[in-house]
Structure formats: structure tokens, C-alpha cells
C-alpha positions, 0 to 999 in steps of 0.5 A: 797882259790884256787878253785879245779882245775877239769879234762879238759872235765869233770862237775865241782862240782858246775854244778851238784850241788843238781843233783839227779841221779839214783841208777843205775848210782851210782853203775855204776860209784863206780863199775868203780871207784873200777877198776880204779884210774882215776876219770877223766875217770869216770867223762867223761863216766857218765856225773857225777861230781868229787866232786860226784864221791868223795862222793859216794867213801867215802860213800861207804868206810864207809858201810862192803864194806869198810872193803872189799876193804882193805882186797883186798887192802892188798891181792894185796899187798901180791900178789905182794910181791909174784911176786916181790920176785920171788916167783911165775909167776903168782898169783891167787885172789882165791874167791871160798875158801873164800866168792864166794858161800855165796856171788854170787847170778847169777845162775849157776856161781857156778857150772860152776866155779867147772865144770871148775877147775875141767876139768883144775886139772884133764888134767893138775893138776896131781902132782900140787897143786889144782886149786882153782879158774880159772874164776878170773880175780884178778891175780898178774904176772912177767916180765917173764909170761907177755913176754911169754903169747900168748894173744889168746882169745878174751873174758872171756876165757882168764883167763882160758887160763892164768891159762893153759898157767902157769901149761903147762909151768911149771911157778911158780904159787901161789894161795891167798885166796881173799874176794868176794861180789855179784855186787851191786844193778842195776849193769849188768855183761856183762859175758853171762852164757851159751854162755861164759860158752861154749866158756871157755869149748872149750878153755880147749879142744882146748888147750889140743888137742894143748898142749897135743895132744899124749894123746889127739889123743891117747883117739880120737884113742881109741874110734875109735878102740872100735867102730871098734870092735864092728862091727868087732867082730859079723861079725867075729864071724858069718865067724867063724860060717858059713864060710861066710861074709854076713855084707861086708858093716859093714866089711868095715865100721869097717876097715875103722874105723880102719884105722882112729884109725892108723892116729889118732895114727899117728898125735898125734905122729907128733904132740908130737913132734913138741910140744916138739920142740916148748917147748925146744924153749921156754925154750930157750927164757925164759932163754934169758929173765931172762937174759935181766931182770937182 
């Protein structure tokens, strides 16, 4: 019989053989064989041999899990068919209509996955079918979003951008209900709550202000001439009264409020514009790329 031939740098079976590793070990390396189809790669990083490796997979196929994996099997599978018939740009995993708030056991996750989707639906979702789940990173995408998505973030964030980057640039975008479970015994997430939380909370605001800044420094004006007439109006209403204006200083802070309001109107005009322009580009290039991918 021909001996199995093993990845170069890696333990053969024989090596490890009757080696007991920690529970945490095992989780690690089944976690990273679910995002990989390299098990050479997992065998280096862990130190583990492959023949162990192939036993912990098959044991873990046997448990629910495995029914777990072939319904996300056949899930990537209709998000693809979904793409490659040119029925959607990009295709979204949704786990929040399906297990997530069952399965997900990290505190604040949910709520901070509905105060999310809700910020997306109510600046970009009006007239769109709901977004059901941003937070996910199990996407399907075409030619066409690949070409055209500016890869900004550096961190957790970039899945909001995706999503954001798809409903202002009007893509095709399909949602497909995918199961979740929690992450296994012993495993860590390396996704920070509150700070990764705040940093997918600025993402929103900042590509508002980008995407759609008529309407962004329109509400920034807004709230400046509401405080401008709030210091306006006793001070007017005294001047009436008395012919007199003791509170200069509040007269002029008020002014100056206002004058704020008139160049916040001003730069989201600008602004609207140059947005308009970069958008007309991009239809341009698009069409350009469609072209080229025939």
C-alpha cells in the first residue's frame, strides 16, 4: 500500500500518533478548517497532524453540526446560482431570520445587530426591501460589485460598508436566509463589543455625510438655526418690549449661529453635486465593465 503522502512542513500522522491535545486546540483547528479547504495550512499553524485533523472533521460531521454545515453547504449554493445567473450583485447569509437570536450567546451582539440594520434601513432603505442582517460576513458577490467596491475599512466595519456601498449604487442585492450556531467551546472571537461596535456606528454616519451629504449638512443646518432662534427670539422679544438690546453677546452668538446654518446649506449643495458627478462617472465605468465581462 503507498504511504499517504503528507504537505511539505507539516506533522505526518505517525508523529502525533496517541498525542492528546487540548479541547481548545480542537475547536481552533475545526473552526479554521470550516473557513478553509487547506488543511495543510491548519496543520502548519497548529502543529497538528493531518490524519488528526481528518478525524476531528469526520467527528464533527457525525454530531447536529453536521447537518449544519450541509445546510450552509446548500445555502452558498443558491447564493451562488443567484450571482452567476445575474440575478443579484451581491448576496447576503441572513442569520438573524433564522437561528442567531436562539443560538448567539455574547452579550449585546443582538442588540447591536438591530441597532445596525436599523441606522442602514432607515437612511438608505426607503422604498428597498428591509435589510435583515448587515453584520454577516457569508456573502456571495459578481464580477461587477467586486470591480467597483472601494475597500476602505480595515476592521469589522467593512461588511457594513458592503452593504452600504450596494443600496447607494443601486446593485442588485438578494437576501438568503442562512442557519447559525454559537462558536464552539474554548474558541475566542476576535470582534471587540463596544469598540468595533462604535467604529460600525461611525462607518454609517461617515458614509452618509459622503453619500448623501444635501441631507446630511441640510439636518447639520437644521439644528443650527433652531439654536440660533432660540437665542434670537427672548432677546427680540425684549427689543420689542423695551426698545433696547441688553444680551449683545446672545445677539451675536445667535447670528453667528446662523451664519453657520447658511454654510452648512452651502457645502451640502457643493457637495450634492460633486456626489452626483462621481455617481454619473461610476455609471459610466460600470457599463464599461459589463461590457468587458461579456
Amino acid at each position: 500500500m503507498a504511504e499517504r503522502r503528507y504537505c511539505k512542513n507539516t506533522v505526518p500522522g505517525r508523529q502525533g500518533r496517541g498525542k492528546k491535545y487540548p479541547a481548545k486546540v480542537r475547536a481552533e483547528v475545526v473552526m479554521a478548517m470550516i473557513g478553509t479547504n487547506s488543511i495543510c495550512a491548519v496543520a502548519r499553524k497548529y502543529g497538528v497532524p493531518e490524519s488528526t485533523i481528518r478525524s476531528w472533521v469526520a467527528e464533527e460531521a457525525k454530531k447536529p453540526d453536521g447537518e449544519f454545515a450541509k445546510a450552509r453547504a446548500e445555502a452558498a449554493r443558491e447564493m451562488a446560482e443567484l450571482v452567476l445567473s445575474h440575478r443579484a450583485d451581491m448576496v447576503i447569509g441572513d442569520r438573524l431570520s433564522s437561528t442567531y437570536f436562539e443560538e448567539n450567546k455574547r452579550p449585546f451582539h443582538n442588540s447591536g445587530n438591530v441597532l445596525v440594520r436599523r441606522f442602514i434601513n432607515l437612511f438608505w432603505g426607503r422604498g428597498r426591501e428591509e435589510i435583515r442582517d448587515v453584520m454577516t460576513g457569508y456573502r456571495a458577490f459578481s464580477p461587477l460589485f467586486v470591480k467597483t467596491f472601494p475597500i476602505l475599512s480595515e476592521g469589522f466595519e467593512i461588511e457594513t460598508e458592503m452593504t452600504i456601498h450596494a443600496l447607494d449604487k443601486n446593485l442588485l442585492l438578494m437576501q438568503v436566509p442562512v442557519s447559525y450556531r454559537d462558536r464552539p467551546a474554548g474558541s475566542v472571537s476576535k470582534l471587540h463589543t463596544f469598540r468595533d461596535g462604535a467604529r460600525v456606528l461611525k462607518t454609517i454616519f461617515m458614509l452618509y455625510k459622503d453619500y448623501r451629504p444635501l441631507r446630511f449638512f441640510l439636518a447639520a443646518a437644521l439644528v443650527l438655526t433652531l439654536i440660533s432662534l432660540l437665542l434670537f427670539l427672548p432677546v427680540f422679544h425684549e427689543y420689542l418690549a423695551t426698545g433696547l438690546v441688553p444680551k449683545m453677546p446672545t445677539l451675536v452668538t445667535s447670528g453667528f449661529f446662523m451664519v453657520a446654518a447658511v454654510i452648512s446649506t452651502g457645502i451640502g449643495l457643493v457637495l450634492d453635486t460633486e456626489v452626483k458627478n462621481a455617481r454619473k462617472n461610476l455609471e459610466i465605468q460600470m457599463n464599461v465593465i459589463r461590457m468587458l465581462m461579456k
